[in-house]
C-alpha positions in Angstrom: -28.8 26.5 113.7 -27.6 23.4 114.6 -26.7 19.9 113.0 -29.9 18.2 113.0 -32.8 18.3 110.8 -34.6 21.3 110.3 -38.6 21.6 109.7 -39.4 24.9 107.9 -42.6 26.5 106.0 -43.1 28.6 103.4 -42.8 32.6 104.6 -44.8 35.4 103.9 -47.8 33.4 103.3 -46.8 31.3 100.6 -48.0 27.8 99.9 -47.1 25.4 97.0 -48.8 22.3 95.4 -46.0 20.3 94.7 -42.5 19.2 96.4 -41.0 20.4 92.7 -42.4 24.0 93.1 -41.1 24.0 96.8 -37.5 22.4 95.9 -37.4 24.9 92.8 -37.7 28.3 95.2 -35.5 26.4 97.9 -32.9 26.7 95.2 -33.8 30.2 93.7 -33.3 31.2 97.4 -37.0 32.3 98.2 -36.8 32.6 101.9 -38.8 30.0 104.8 -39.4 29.9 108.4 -38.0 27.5 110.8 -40.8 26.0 112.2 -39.5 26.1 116.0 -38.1 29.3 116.2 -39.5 31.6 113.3 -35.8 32.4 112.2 -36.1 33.0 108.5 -33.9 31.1 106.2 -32.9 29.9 102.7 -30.0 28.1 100.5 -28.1 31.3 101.0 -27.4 30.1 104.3 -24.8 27.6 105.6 -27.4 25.0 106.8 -25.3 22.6 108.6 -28.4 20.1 108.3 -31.0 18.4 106.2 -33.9 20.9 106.1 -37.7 19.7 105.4 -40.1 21.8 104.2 -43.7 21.1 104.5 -46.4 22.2 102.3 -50.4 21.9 100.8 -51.4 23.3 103.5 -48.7 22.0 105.7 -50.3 18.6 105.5 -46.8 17.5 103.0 -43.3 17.0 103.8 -40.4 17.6 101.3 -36.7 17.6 101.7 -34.5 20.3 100.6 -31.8 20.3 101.6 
């Protein structure tokens, strides 16, 4: 992944109500999608970026990272 920003979603279905719920499994290490390319990733990862996450629905935007 590159340096730029990175828009992700929630994987395997998930979807949260809240940017605290989201930024809480960012850093337990819950996995997401990139939203481009359908790589998985999570804070594990060297994510030379800012990463957003969107959320409710996909109709939010949160930054993790």
């Amino acid at each position: 992944m590159s340096g730029r920003d990175i828009h992700a979603v929630p994987a395997y279905g998930r979807d949260y109500k809240s940017a605290a719920a989201v930024k809480a499994d960012w850093q337990a290490g819950k996995d997401f999608r990139c939203a481009v390319s359908g790589q998985y990733l999570s804070v594990r990862d060297a994510v030379p970026a800012q990463v957003w996450i969107r959320y409710a629905k996909l109709s939010k935007l949160v930054r993790v990272h």
